[in-house]
N, CA, C and O atoms as a GROMACS GRO file, in nm:
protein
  332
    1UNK      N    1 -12.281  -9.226   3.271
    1UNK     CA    2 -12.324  -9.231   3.409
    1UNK      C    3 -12.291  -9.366   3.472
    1UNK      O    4 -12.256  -9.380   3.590
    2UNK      N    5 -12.303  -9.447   3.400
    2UNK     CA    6 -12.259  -9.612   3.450
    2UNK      C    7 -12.123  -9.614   3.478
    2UNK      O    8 -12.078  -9.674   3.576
    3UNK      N    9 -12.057  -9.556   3.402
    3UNK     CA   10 -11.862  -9.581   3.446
    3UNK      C   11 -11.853  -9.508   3.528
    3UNK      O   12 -11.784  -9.562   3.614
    4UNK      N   13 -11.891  -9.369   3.572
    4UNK     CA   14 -11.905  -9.294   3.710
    4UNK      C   15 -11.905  -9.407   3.814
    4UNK      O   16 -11.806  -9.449   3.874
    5UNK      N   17 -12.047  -9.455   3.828
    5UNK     CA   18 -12.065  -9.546   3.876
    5UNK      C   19 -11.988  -9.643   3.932
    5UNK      O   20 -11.998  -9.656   4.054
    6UNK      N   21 -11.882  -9.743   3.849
    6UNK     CA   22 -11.832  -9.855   3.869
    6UNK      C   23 -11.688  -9.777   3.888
    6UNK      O   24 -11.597  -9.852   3.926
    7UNK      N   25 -11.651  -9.629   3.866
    7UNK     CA   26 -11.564  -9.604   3.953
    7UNK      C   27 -11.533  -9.581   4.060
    7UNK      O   28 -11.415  -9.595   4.091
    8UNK      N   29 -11.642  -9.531   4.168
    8UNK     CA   30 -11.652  -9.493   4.285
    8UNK      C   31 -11.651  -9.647   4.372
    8UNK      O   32 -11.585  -9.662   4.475
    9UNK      N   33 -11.732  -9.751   4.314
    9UNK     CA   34 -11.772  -9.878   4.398
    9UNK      C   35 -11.693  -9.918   4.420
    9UNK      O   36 -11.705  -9.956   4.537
   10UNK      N   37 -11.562  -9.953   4.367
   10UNK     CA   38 -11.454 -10.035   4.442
   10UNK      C   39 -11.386  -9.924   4.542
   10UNK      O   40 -11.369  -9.964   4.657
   11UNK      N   41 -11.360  -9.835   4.522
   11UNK     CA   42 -11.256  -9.720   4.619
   11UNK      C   43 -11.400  -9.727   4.765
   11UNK      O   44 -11.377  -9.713   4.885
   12UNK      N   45 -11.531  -9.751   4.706
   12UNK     CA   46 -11.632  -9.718   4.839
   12UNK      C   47 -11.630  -9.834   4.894
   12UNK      O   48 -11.644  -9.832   5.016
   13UNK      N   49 -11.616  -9.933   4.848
   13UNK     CA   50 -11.584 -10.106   4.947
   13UNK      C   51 -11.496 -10.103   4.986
   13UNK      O   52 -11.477 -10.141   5.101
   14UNK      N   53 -11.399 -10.056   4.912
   14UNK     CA   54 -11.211 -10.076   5.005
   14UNK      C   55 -11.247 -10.036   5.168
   14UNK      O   56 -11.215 -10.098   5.269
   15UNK      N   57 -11.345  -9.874   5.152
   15UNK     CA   58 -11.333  -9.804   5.250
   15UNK      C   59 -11.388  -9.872   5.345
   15UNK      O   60 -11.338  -9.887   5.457
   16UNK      N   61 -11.526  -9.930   5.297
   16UNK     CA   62 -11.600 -10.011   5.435
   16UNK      C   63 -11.526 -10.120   5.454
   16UNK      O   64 -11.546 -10.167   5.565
   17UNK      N   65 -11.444 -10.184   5.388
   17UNK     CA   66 -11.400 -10.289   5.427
   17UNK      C   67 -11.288 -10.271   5.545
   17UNK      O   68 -11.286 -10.342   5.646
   18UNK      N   69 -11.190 -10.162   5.515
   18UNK     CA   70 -11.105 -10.110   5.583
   18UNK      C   71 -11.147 -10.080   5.725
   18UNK      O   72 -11.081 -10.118   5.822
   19UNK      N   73 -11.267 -10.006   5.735
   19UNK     CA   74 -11.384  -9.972   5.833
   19UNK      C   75 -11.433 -10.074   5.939
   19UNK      O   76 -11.432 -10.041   6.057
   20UNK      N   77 -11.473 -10.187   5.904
   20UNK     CA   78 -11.561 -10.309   5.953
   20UNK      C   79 -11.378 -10.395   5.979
   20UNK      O   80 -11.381 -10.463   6.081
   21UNK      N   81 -11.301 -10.397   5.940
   21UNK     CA   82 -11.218 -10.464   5.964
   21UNK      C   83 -11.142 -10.411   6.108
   21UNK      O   84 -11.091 -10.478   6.198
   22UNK      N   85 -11.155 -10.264   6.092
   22UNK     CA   86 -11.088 -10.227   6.208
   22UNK      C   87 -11.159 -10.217   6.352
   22UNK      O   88 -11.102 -10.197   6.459
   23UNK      N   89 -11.280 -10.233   6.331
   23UNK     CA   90 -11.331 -10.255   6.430
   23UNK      C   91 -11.342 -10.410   6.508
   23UNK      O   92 -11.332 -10.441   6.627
   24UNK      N   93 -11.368 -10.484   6.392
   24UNK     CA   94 -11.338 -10.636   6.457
   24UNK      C   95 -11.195 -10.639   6.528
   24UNK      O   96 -11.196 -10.674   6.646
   25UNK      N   97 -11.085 -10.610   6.476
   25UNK     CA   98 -10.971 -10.617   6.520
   25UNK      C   99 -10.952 -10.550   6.652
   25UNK      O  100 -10.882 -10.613   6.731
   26UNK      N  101 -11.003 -10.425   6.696
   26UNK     CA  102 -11.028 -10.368   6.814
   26UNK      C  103 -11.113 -10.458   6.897
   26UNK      O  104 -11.092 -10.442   7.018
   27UNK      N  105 -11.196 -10.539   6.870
   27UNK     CA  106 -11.299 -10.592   6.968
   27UNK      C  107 -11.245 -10.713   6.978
   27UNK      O  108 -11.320 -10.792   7.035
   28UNK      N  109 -11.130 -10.762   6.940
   28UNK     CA  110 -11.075 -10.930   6.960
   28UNK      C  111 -10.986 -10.860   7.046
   28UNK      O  112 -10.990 -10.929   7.147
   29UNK      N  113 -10.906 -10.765   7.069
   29UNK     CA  114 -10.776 -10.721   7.150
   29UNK      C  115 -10.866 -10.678   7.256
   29UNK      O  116 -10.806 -10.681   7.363
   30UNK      N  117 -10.933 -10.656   7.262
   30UNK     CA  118 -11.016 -10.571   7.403
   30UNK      C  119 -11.060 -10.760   7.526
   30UNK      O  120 -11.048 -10.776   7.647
   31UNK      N  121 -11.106 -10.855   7.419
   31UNK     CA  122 -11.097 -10.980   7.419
   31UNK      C  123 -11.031 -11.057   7.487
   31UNK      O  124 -11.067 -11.149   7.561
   32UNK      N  125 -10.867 -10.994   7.447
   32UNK     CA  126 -10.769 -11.094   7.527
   32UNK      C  127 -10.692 -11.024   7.619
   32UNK      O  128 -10.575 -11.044   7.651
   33UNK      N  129 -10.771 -10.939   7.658
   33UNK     CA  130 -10.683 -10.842   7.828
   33UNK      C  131 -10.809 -10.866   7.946
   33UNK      O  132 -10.832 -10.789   8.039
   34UNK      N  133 -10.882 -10.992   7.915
   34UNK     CA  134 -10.974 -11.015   8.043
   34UNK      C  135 -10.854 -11.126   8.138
   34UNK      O  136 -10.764 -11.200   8.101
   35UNK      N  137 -10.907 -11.091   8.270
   35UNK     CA  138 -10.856 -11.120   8.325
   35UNK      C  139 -10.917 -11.253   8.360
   35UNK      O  140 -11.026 -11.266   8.304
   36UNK      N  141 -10.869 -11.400   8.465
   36UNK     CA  142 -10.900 -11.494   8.517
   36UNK      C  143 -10.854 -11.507   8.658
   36UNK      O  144 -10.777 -11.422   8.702
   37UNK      N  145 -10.897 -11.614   8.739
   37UNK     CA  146 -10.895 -11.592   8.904
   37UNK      C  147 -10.777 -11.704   8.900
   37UNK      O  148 -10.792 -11.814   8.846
   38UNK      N  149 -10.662 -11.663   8.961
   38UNK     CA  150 -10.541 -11.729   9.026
   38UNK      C  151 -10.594 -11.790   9.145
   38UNK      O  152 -10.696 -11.745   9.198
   39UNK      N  153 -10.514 -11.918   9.205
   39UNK     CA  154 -10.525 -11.958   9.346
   39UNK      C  155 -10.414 -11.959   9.403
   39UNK      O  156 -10.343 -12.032   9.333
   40UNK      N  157 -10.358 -11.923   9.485
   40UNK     CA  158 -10.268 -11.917   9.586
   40UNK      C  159 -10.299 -12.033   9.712
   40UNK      O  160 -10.400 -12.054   9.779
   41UNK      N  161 -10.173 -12.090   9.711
   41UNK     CA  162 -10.159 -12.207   9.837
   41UNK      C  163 -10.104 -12.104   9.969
   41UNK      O  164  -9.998 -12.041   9.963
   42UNK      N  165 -10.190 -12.100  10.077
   42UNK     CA  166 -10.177 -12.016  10.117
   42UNK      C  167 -10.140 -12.087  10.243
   42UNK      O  168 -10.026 -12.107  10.284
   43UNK      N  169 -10.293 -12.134  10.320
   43UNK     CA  170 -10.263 -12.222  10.413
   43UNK      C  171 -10.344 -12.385  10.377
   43UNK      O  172 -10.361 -12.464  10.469
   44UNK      N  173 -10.380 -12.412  10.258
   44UNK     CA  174 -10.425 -12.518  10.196
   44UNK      C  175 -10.391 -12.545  10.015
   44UNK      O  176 -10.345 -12.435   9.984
   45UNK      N  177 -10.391 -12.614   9.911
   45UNK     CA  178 -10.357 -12.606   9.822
   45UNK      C  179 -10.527 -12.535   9.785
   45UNK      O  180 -10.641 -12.567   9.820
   46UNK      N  181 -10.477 -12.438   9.706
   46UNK     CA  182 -10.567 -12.341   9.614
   46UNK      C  183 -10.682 -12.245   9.679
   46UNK      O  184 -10.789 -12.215   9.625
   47UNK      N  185 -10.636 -12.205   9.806
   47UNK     CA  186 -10.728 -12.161   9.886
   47UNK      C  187 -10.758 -11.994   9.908
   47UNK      O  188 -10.850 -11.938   9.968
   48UNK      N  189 -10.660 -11.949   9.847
   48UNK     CA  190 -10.678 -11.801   9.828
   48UNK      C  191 -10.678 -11.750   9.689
   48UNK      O  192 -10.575 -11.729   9.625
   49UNK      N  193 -10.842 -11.725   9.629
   49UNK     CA  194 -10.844 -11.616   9.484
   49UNK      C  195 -10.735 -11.497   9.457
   49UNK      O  196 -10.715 -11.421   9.552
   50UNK      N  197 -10.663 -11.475   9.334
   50UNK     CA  198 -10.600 -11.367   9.343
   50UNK      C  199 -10.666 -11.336   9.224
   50UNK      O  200 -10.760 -11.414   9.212
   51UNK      N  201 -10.658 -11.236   9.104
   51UNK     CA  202 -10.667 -11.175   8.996
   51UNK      C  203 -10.525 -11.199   8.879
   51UNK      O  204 -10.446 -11.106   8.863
   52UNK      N  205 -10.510 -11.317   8.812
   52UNK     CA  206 -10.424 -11.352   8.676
   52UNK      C  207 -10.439 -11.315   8.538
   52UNK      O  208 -10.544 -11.268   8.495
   53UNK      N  209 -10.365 -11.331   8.486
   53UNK     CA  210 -10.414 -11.318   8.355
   53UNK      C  211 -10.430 -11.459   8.257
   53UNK      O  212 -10.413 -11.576   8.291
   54UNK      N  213 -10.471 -11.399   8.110
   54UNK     CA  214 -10.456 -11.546   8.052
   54UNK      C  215 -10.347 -11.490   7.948
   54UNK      O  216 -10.321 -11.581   7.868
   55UNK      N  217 -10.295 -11.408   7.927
   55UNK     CA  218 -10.155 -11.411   7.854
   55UNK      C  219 -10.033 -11.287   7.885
   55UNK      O  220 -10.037 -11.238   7.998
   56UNK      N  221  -9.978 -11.261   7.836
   56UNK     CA  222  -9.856 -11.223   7.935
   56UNK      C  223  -9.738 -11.284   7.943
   56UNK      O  224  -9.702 -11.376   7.870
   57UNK      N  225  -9.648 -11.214   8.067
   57UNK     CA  226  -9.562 -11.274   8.122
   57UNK      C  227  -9.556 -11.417   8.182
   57UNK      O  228  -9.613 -11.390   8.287
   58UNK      N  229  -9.524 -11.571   8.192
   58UNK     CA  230  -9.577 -11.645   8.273
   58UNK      C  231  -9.517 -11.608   8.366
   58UNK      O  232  -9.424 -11.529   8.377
   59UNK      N  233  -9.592 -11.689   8.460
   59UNK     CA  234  -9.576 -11.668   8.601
   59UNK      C  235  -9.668 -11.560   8.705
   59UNK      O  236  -9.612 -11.452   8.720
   60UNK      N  237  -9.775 -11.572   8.763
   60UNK     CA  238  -9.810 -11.488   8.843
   60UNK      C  239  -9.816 -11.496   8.965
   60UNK      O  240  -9.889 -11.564   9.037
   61UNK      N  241  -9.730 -11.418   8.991
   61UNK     CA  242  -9.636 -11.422   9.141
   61UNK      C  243  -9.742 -11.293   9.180
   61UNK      O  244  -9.784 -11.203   9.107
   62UNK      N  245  -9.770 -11.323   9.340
   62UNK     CA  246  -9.782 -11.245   9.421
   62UNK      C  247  -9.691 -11.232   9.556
   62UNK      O  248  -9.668 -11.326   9.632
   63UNK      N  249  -9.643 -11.096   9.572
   63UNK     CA  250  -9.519 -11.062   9.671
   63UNK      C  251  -9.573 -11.134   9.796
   63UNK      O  252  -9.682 -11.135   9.852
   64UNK      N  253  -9.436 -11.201   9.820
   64UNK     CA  254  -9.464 -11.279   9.986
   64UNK      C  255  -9.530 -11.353   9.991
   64UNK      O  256  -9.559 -11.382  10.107
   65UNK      N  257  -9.604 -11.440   9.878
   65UNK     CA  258  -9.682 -11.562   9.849
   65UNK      C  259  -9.654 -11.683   9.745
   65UNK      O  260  -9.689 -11.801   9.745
   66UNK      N  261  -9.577 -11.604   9.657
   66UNK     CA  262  -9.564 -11.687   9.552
   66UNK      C  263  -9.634 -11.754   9.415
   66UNK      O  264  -9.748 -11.716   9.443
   67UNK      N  265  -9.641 -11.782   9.364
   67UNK     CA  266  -9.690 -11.808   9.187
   67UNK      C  267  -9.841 -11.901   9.269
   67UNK      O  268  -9.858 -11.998   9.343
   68UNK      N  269  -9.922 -11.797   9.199
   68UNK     CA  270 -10.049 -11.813   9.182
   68UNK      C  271 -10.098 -11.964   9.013
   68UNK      O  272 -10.054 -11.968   8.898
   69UNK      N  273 -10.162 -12.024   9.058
   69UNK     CA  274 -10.208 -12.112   8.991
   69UNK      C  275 -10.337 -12.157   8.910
   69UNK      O  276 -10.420 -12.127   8.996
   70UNK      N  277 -10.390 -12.193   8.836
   70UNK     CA  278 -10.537 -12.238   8.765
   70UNK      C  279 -10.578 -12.326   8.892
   70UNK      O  280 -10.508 -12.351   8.990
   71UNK      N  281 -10.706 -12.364   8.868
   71UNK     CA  282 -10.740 -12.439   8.968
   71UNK      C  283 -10.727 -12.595   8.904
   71UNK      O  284 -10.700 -12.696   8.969
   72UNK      N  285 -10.753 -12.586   8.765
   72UNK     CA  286 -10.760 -12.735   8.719
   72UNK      C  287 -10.644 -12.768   8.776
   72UNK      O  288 -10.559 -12.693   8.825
   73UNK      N  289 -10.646 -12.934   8.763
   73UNK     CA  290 -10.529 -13.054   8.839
   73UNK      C  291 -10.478 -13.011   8.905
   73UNK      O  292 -10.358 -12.983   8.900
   74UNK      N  293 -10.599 -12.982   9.040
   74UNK     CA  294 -10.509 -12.926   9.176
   74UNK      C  295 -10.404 -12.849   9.165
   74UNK      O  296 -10.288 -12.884   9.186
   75UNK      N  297 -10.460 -12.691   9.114
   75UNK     CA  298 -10.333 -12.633   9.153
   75UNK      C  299 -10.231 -12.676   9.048
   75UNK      O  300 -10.123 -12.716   9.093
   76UNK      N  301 -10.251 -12.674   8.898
   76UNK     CA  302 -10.096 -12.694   8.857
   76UNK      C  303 -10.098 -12.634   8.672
   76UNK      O  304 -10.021 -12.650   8.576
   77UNK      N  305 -10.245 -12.554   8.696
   77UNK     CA  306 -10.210 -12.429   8.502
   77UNK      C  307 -10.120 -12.330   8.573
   77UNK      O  308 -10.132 -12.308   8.693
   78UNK      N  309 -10.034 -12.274   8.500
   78UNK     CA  310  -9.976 -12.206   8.487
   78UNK      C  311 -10.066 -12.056   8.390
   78UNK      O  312 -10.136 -12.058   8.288
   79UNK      N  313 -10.028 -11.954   8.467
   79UNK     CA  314 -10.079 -11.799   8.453
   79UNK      C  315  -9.976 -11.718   8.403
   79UNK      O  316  -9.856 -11.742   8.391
   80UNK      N  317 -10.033 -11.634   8.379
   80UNK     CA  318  -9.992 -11.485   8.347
   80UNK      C  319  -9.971 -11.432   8.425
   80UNK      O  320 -10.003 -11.488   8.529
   81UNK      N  321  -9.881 -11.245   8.448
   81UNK     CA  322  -9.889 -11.152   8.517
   81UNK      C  323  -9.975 -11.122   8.387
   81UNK      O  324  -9.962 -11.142   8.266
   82UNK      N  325 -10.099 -11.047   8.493
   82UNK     CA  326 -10.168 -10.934   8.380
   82UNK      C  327 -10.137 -10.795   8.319
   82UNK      O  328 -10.104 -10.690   8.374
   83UNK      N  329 -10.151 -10.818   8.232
   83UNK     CA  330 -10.071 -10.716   8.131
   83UNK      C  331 -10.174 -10.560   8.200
   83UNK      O  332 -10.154 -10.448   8.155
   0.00000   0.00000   0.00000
């Protein structure tokens, strides 16, 4: 009854481990598709909010305005298009 035992326990940890792993991994990717607030120089430096990302493509351009910015050092992080 004991080797029954100590055969099932490793194949039953693999499983939870496999289990609990895939869920952390789902909840860090869900993580890095939040979005952050762009500023656009519009008619002042950083004066219009847009919607950026934090990874991606760089560059987040909005049509007929141009590359949206972080706000730190006046206007000068560089963004994402959001994925």
């Amino acid at each position: 009854m004991k080797n029954l035992k100590k055969k099932w326990l490793l194949p039953v940890m693999a499983i939870a481990l496999a289990v609990g792993g895939a869920f952390a991994t789902n909840a860090a990717k869900a993580d890095s598709s939040l979005s952050t607030i762009g500023y656009l120089s519009v008619h002042r430096p950083c004066d219009t909010p847009v919607t950026c990302g934090e990874t991606g493509l760089p560059g987040c351009t909005i049509s007929g305005f141009g590359e949206a910015f972080g706000m730190e050092n006046n206007c000068t992080r560089v963004l994402f298009k959001p994925n």
